[in-house]
PQR file with spaces between the fields and no chain letter, atoms N, CA, C, O and H, PARSE charges and radii, in Angstrom:
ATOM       1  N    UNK     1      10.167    4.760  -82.732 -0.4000 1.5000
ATOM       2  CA   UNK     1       9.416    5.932  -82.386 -0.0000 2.0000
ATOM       3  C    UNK     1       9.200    6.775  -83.631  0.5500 1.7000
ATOM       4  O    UNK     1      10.113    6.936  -84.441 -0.5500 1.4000
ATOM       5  N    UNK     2       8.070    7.280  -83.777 -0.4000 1.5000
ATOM       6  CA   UNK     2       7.887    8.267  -84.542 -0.0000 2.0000
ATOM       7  C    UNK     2       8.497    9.951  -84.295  0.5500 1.7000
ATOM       8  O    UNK     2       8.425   10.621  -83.264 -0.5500 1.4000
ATOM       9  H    UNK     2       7.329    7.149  -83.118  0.4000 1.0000
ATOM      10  N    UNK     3       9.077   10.311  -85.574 -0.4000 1.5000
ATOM      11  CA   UNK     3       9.964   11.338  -85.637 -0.0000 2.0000
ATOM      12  C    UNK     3       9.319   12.559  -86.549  0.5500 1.7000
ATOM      13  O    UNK     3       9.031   12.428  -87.739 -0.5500 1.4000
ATOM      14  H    UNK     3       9.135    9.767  -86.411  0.4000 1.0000
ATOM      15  N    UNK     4       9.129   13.878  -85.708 -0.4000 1.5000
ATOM      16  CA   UNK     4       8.422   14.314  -86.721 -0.0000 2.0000
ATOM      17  C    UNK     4       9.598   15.491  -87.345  0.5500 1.7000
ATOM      18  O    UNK     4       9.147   16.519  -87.849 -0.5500 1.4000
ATOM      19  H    UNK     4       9.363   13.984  -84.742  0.4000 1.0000
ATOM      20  N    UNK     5      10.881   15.311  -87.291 -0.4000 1.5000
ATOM      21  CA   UNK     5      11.706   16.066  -87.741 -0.0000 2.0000
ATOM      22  C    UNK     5      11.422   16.328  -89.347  0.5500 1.7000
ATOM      23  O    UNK     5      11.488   17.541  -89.550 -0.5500 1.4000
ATOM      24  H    UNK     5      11.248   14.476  -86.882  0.4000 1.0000
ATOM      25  N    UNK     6      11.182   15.728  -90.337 -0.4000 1.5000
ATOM      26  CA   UNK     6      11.000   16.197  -91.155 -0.0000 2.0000
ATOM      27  C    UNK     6       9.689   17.204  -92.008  0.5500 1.7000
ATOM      28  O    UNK     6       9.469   17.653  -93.133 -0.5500 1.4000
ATOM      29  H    UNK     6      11.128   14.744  -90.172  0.4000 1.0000
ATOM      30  N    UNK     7       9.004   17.184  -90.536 -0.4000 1.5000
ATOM      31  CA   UNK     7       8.008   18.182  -90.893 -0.0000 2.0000
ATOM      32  C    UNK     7       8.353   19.271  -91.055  0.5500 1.7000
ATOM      33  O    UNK     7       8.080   19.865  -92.098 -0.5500 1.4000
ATOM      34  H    UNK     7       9.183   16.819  -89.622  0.4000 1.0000
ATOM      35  N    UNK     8       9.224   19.968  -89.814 -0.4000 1.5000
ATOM      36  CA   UNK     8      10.156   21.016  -89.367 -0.0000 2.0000
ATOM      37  C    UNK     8      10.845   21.832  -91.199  0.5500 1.7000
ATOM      38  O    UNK     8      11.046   22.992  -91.559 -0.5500 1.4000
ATOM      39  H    UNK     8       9.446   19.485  -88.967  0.4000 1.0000
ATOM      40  N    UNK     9      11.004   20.379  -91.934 -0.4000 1.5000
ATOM      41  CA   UNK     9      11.612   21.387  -93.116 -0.0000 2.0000
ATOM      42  C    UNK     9      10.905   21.249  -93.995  0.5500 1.7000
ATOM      43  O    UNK     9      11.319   21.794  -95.019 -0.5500 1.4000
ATOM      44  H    UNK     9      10.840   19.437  -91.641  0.4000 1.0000
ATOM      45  N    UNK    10       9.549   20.514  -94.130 -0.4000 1.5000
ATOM      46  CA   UNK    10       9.229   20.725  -95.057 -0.0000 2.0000
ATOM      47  C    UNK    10       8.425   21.787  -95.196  0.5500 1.7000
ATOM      48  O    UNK    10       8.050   22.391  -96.200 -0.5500 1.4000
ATOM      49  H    UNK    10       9.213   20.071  -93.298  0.4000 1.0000
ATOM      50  N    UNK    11       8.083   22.020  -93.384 -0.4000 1.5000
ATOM      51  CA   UNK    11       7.006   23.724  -92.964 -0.0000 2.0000
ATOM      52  C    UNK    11       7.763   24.654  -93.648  0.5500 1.7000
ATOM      53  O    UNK    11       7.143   25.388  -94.419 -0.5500 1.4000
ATOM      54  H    UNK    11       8.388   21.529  -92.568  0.4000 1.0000
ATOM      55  N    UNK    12       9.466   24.856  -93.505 -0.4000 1.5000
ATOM      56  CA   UNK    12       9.883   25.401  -93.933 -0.0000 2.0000
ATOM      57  C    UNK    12      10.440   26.133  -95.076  0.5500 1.7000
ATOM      58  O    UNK    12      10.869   27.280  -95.202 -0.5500 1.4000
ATOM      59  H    UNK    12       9.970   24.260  -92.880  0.4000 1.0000
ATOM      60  N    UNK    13      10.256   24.737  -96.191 -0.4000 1.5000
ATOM      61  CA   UNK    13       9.935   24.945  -97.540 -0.0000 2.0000
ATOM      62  C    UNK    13       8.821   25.572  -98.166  0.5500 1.7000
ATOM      63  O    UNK    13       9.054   26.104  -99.252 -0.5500 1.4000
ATOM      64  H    UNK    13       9.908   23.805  -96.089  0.4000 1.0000
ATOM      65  N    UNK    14       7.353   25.639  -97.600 -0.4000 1.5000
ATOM      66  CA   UNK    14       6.353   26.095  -97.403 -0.0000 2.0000
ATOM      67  C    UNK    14       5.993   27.277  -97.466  0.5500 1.7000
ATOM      68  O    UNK    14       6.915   28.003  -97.094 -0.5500 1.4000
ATOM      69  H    UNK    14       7.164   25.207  -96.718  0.4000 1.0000
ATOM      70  N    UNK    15       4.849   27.991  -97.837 -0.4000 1.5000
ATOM      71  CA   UNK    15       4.539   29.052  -97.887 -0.0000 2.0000
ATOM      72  C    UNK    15       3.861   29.400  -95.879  0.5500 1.7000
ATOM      73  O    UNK    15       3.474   30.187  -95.015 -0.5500 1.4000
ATOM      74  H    UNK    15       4.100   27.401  -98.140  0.4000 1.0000
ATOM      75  N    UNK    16       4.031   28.709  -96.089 -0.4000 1.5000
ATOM      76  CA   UNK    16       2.979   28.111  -94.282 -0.0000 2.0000
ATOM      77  C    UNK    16       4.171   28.157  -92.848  0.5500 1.7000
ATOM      78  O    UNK    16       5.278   27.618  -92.855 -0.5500 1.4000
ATOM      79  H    UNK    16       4.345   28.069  -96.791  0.4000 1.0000
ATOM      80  N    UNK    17       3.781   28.672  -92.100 -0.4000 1.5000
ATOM      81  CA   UNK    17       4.350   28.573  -90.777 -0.0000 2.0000
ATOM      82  C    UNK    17       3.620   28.241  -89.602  0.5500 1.7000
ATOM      83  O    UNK    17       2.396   28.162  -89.709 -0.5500 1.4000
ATOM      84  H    UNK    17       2.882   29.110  -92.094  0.4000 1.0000
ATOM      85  N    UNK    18       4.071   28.066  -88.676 -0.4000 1.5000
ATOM      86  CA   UNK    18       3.353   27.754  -87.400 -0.0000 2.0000
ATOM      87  C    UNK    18       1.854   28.452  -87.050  0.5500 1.7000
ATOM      88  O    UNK    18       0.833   27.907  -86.632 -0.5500 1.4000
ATOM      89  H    UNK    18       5.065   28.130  -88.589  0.4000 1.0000
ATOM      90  N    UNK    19       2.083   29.696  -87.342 -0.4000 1.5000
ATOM      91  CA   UNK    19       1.385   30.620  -87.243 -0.0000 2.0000
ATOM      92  C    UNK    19       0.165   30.723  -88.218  0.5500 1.7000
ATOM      93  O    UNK    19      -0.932   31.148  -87.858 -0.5500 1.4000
ATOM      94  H    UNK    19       2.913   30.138  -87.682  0.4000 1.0000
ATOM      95  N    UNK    20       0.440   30.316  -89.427 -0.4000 1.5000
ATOM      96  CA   UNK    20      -0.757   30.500  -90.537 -0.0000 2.0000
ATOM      97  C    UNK    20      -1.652   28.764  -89.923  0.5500 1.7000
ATOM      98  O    UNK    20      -2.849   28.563  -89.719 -0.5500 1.4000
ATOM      99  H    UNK    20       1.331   29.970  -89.720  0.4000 1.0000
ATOM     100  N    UNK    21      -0.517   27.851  -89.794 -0.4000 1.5000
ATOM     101  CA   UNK    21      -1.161   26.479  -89.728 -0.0000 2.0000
ATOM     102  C    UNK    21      -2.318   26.647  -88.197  0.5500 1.7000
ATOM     103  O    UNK    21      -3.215   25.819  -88.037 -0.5500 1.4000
ATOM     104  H    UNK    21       0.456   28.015  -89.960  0.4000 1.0000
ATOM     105  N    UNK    22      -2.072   28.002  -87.030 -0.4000 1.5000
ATOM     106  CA   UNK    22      -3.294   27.943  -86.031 -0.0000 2.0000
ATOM     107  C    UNK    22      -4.470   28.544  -86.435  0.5500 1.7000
ATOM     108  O    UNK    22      -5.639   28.159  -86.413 -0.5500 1.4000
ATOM     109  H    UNK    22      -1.343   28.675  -87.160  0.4000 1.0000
ATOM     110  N    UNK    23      -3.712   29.999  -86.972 -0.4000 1.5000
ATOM     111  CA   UNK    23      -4.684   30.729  -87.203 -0.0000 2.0000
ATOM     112  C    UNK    23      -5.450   30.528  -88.913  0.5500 1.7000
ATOM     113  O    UNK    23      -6.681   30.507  -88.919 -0.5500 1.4000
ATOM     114  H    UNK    23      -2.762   30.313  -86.990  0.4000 1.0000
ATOM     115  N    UNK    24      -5.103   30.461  -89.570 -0.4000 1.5000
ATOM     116  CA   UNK    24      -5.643   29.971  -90.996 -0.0000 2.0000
ATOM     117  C    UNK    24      -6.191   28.812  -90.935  0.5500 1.7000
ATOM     118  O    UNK    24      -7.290   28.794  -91.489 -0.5500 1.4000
ATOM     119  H    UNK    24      -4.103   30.478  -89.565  0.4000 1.0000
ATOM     120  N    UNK    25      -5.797   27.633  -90.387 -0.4000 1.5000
ATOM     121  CA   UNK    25      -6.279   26.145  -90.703 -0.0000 2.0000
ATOM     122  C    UNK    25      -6.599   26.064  -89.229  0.5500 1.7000
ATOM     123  O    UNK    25      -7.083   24.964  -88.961 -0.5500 1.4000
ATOM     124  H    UNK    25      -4.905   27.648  -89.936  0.4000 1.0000
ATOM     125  N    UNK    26      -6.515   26.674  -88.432 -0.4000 1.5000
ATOM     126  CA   UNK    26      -6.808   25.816  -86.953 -0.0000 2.0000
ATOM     127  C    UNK    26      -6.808   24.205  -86.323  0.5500 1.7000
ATOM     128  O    UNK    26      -7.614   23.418  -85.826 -0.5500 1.4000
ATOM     129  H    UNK    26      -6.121   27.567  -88.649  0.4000 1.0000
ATOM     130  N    UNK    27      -4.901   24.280  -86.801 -0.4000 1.5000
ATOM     131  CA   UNK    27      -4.181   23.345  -86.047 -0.0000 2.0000
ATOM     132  C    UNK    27      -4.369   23.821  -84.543  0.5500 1.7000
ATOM     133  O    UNK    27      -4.624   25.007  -84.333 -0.5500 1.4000
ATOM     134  H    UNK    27      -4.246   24.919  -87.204  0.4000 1.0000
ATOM     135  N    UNK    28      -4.262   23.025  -83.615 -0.4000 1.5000
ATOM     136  CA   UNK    28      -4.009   23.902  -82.513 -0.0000 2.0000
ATOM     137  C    UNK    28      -2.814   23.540  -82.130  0.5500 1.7000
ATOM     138  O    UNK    28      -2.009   22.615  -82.238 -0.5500 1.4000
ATOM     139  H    UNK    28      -4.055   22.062  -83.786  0.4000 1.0000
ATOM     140  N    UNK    29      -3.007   24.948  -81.469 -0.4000 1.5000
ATOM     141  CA   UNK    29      -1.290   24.798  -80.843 -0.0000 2.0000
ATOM     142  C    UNK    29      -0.710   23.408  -80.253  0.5500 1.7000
ATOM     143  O    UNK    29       0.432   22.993  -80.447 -0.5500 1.4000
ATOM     144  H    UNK    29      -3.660   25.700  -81.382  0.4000 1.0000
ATOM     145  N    UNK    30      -1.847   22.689  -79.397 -0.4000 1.5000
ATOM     146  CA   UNK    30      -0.815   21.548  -78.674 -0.0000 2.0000
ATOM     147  C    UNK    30      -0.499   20.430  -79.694  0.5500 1.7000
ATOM     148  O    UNK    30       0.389   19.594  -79.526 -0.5500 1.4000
ATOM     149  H    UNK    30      -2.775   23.027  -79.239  0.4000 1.0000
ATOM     150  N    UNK    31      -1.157   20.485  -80.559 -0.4000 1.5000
ATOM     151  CA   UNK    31      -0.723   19.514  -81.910 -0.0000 2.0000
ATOM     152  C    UNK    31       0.625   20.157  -82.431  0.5500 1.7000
ATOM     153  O    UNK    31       1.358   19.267  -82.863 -0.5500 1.4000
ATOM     154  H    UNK    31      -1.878   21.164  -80.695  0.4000 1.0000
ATOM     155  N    UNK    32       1.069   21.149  -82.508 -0.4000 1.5000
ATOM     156  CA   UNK    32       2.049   22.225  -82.884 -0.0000 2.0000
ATOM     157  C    UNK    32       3.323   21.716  -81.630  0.5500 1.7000
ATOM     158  O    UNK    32       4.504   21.505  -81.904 -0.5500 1.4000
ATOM     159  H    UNK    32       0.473   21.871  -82.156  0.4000 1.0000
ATOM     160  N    UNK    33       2.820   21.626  -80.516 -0.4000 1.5000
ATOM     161  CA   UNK    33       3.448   21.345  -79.493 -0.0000 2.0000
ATOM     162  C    UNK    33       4.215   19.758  -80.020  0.5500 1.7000
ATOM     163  O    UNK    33       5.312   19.454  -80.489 -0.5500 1.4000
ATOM     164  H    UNK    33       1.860   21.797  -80.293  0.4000 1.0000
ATOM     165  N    UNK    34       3.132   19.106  -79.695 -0.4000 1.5000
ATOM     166  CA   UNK    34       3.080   17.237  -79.944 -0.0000 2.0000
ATOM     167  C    UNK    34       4.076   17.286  -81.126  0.5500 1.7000
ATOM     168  O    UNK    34       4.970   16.494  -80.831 -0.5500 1.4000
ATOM     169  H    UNK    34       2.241   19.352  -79.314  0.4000 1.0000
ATOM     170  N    UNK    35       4.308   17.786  -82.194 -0.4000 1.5000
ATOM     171  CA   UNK    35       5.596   17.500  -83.717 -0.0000 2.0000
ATOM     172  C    UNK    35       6.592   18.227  -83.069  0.5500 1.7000
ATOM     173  O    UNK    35       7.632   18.157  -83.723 -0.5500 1.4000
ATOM     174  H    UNK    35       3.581   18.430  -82.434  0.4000 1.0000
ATOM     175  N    UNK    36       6.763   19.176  -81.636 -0.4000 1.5000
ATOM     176  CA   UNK    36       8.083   19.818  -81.312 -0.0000 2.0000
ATOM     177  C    UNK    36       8.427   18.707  -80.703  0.5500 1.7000
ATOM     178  O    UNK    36       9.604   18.346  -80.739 -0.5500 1.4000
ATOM     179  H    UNK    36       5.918   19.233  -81.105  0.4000 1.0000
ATOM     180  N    UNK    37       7.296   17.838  -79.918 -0.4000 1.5000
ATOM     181  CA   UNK    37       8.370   16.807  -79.052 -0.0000 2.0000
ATOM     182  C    UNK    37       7.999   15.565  -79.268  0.5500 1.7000
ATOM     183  O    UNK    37       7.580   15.007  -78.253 -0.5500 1.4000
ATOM     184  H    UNK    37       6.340   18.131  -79.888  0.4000 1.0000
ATOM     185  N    UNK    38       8.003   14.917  -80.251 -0.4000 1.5000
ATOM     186  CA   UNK    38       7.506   13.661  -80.716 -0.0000 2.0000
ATOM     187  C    UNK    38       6.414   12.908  -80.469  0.5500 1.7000
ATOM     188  O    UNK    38       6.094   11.784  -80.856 -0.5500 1.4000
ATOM     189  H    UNK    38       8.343   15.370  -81.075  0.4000 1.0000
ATOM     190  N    UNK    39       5.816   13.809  -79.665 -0.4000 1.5000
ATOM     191  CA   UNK    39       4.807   12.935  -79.499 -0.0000 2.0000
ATOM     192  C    UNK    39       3.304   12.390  -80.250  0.5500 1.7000
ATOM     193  O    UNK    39       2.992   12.742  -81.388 -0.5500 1.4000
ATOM     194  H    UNK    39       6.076   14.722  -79.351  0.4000 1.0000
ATOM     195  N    UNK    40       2.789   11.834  -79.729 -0.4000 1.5000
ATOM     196  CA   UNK    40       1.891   10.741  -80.665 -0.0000 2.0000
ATOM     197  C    UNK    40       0.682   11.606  -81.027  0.5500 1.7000
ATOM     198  O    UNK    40      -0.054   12.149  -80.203 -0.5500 1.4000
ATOM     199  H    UNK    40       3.043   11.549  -78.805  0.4000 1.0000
ATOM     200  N    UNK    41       0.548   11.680  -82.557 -0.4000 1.5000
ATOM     201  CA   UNK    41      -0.814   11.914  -82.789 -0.0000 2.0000
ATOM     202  C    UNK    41      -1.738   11.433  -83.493  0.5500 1.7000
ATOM     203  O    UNK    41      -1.359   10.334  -83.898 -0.5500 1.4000
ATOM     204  H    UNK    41       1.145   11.239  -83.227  0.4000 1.0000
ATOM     205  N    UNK    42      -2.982   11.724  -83.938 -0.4000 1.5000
ATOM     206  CA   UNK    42      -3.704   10.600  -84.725 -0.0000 2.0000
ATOM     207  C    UNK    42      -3.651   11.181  -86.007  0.5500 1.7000
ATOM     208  O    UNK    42      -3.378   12.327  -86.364 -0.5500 1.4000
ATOM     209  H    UNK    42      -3.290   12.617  -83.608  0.4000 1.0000
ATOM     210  N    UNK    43      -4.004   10.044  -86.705 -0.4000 1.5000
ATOM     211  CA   UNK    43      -3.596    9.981  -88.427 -0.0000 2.0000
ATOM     212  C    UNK    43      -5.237   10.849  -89.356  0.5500 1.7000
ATOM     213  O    UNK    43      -5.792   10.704  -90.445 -0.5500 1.4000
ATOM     214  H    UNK    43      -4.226    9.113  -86.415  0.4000 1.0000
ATOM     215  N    UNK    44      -5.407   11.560  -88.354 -0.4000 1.5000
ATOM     216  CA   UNK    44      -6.663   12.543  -89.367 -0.0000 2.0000
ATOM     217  C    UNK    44      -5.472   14.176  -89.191  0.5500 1.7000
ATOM     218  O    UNK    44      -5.394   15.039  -90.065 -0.5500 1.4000
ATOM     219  H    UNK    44      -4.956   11.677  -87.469  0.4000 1.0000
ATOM     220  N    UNK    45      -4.919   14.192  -88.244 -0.4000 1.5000
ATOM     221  CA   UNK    45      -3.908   15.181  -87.942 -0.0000 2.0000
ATOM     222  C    UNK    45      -3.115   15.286  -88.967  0.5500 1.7000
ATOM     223  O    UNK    45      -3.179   16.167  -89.824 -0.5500 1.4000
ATOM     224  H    UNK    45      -4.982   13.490  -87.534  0.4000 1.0000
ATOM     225  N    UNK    46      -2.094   14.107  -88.902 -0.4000 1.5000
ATOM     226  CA   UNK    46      -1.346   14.075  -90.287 -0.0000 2.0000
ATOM     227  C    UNK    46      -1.959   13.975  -91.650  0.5500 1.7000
ATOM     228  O    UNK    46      -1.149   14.129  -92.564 -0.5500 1.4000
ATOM     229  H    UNK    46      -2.042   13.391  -88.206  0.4000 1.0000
ATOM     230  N    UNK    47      -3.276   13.739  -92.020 -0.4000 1.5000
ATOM     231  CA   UNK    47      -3.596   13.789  -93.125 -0.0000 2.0000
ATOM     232  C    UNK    47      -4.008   15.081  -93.215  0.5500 1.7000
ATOM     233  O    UNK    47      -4.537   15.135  -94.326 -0.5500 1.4000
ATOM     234  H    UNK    47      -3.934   13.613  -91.278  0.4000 1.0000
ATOM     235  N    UNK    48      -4.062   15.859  -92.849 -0.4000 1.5000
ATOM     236  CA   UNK    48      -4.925   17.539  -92.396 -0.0000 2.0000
ATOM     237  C    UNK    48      -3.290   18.371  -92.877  0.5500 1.7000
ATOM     238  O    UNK    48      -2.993   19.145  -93.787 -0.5500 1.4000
ATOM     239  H    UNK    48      -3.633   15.816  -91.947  0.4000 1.0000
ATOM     240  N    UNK    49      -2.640   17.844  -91.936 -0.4000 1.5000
ATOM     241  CA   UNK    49      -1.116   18.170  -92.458 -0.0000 2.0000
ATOM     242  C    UNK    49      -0.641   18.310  -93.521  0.5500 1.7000
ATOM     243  O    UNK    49      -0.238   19.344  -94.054 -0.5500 1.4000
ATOM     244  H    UNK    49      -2.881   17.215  -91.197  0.4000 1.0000
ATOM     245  N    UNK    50      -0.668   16.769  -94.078 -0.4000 1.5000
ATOM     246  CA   UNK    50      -0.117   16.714  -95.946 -0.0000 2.0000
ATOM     247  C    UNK    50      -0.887   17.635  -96.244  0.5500 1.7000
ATOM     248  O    UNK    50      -0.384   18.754  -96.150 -0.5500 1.4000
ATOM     249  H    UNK    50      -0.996   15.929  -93.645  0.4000 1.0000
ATOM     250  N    UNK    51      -2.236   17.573  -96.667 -0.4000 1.5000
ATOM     251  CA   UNK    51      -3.494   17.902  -97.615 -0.0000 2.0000
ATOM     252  C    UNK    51      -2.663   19.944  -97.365  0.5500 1.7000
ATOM     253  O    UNK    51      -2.364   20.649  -98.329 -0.5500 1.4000
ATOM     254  H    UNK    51      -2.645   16.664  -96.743  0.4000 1.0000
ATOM     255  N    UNK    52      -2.501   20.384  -95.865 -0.4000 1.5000
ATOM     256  CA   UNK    52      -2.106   21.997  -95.542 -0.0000 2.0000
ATOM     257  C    UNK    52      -0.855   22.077  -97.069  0.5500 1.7000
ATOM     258  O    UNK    52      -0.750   22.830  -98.037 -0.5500 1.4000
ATOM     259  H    UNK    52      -2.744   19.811  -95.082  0.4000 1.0000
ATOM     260  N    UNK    53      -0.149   20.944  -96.608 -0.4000 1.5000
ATOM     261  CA   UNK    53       1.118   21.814  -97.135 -0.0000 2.0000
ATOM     262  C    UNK    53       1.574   20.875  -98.512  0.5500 1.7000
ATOM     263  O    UNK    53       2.690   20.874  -99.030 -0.5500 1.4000
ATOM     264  H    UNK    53      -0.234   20.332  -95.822  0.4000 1.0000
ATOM     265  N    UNK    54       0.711   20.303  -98.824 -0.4000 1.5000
ATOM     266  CA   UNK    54       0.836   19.435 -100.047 -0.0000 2.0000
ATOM     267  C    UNK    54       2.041   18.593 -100.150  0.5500 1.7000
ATOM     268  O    UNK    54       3.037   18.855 -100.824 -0.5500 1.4000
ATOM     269  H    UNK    54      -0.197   20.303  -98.403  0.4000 1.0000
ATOM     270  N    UNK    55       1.810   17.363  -99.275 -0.4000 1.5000
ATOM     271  CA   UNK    55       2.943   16.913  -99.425 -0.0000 2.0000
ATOM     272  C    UNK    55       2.949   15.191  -98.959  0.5500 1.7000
ATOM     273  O    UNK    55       1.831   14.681  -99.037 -0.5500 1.4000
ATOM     274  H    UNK    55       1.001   17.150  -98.728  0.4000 1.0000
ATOM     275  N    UNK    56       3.753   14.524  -98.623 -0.4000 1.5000
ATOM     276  CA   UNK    56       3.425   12.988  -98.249 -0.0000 2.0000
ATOM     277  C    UNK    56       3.629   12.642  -97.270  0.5500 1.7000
ATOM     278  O    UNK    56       4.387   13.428  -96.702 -0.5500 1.4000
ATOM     279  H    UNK    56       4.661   14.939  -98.559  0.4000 1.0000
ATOM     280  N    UNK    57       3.298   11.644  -96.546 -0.4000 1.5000
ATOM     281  CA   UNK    57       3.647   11.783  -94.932 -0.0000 2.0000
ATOM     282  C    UNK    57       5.143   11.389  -94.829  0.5500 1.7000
ATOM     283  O    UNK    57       5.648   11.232  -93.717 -0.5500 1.4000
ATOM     284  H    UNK    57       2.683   11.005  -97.008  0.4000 1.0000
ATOM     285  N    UNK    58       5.802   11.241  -95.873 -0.4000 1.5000
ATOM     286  CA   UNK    58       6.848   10.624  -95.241 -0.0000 2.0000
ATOM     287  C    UNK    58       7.446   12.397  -95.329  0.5500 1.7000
ATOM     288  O    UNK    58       8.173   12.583  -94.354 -0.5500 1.4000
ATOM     289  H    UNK    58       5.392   11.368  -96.776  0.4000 1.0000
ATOM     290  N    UNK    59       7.358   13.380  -95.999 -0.4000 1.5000
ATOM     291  CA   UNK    59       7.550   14.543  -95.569 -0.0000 2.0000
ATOM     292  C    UNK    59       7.093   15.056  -94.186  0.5500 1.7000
ATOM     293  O    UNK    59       7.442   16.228  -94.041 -0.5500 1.4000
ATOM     294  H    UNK    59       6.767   13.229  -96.791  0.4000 1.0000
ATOM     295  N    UNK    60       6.603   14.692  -93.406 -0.4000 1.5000
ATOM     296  CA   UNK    60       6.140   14.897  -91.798 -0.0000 2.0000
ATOM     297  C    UNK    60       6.690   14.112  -91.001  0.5500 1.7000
ATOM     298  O    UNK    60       7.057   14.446  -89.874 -0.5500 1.4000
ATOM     299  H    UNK    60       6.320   13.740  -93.524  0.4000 1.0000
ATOM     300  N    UNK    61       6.835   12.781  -91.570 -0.4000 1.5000
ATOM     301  CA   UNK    61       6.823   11.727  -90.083 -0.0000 2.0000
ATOM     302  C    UNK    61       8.103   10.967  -90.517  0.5500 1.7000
ATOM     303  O    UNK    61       8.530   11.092  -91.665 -0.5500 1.4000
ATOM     304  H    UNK    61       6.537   12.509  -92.485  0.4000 1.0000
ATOM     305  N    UNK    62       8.620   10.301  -89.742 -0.4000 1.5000
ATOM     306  CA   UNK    62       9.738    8.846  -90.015 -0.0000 2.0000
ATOM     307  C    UNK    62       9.752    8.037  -88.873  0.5500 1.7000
ATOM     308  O    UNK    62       9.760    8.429  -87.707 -0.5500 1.4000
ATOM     309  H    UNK    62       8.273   10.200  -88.810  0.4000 1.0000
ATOM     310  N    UNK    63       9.753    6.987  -89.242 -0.4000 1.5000
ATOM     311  CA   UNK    63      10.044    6.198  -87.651 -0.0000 2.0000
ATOM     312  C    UNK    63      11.282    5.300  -87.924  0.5500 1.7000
ATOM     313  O    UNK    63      11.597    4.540  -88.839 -0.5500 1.4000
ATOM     314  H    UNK    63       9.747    6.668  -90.190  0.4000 1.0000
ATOM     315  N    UNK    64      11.945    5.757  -86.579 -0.4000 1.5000
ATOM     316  CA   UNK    64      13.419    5.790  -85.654 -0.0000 2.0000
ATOM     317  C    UNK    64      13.026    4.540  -84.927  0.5500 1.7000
ATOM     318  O    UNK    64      11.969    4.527  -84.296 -0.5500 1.4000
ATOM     319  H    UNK    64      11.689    6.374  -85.835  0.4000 1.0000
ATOM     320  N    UNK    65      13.648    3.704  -84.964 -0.4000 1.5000
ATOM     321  CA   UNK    65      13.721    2.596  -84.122 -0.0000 2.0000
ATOM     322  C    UNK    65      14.614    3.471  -82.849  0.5500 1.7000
ATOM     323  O    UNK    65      15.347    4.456  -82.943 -0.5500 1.4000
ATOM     324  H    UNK    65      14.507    3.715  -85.476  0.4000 1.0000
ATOM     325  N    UNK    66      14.204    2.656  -81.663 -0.4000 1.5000
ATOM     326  CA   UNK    66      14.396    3.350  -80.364 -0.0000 2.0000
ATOM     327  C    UNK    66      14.345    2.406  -79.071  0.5500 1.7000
ATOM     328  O    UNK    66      13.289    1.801  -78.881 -0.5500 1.4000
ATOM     329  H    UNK    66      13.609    1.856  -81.587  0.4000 1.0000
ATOM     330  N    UNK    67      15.189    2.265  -78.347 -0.4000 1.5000
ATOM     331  CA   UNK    67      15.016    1.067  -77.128 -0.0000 2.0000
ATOM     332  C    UNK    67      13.296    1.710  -76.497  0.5500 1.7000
ATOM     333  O    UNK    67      12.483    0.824  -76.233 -0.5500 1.4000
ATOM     334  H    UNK    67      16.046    2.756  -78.502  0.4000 1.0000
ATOM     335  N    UNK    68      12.937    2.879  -76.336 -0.4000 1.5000
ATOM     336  CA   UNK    68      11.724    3.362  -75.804 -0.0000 2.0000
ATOM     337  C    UNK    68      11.039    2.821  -76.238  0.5500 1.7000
ATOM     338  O    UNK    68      10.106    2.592  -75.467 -0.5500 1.4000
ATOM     339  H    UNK    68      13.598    3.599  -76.551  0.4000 1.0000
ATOM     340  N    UNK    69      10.919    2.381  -77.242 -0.4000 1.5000
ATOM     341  CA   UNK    69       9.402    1.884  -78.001 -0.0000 2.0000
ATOM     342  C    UNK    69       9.211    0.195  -77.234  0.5500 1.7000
ATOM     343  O    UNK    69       9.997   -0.746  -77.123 -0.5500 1.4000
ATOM     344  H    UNK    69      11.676    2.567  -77.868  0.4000 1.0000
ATOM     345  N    UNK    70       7.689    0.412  -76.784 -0.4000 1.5000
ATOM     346  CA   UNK    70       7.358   -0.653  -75.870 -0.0000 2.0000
ATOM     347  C    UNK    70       7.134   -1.892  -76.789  0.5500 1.7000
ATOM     348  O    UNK    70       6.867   -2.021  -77.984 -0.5500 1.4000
ATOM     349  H    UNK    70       7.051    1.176  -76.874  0.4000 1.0000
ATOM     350  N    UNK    71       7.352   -2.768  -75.735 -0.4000 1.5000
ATOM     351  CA   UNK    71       7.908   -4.452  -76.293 -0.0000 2.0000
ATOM     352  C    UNK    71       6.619   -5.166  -76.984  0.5500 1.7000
ATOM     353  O    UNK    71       5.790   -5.531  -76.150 -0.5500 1.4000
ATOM     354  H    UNK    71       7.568   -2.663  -74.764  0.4000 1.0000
ATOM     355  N    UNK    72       6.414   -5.331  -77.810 -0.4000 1.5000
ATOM     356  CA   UNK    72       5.193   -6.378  -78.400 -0.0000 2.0000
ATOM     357  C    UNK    72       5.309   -7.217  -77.963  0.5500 1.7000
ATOM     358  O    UNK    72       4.551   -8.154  -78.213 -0.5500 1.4000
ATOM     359  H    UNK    72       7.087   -5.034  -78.487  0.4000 1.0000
């Protein structure tokens, strides 16, 4: 599964918060939502992401192996 825990610090390293990333860049909130609870988003999101806060995706994302993740 994809983990977006390390976004969490790298926002935090950042000049940028939740708040600048809706209203300044117009993330929207449920994308804001979707990195609180892992869930899936598309890869123009995360590139919108790096490019906000200058950084690499592996600063946003990691993937967690997980029995959840469906069977190929």
């Amino acid at each position: 599964m994809i983990n977006y825990s390390p976004f969490w610090k790298t926002l935090e390293k950042s000049r940028e918060s939740t708040y600048t990333l809706i209203y300044k860049y117009h993330i929207s909130s449920a994308t804001i939502d979707k990195l609180r609870k892992n869930r899936p988003m598309n890869t123009t999101t995360l590139n919108d992401l790096c490019r906000i806060l200058n950084c690499r995706l592996e600063d946003i994302a990691r993937y967690v192996p997980s029995e959840e993740d469906s069977r190929l």
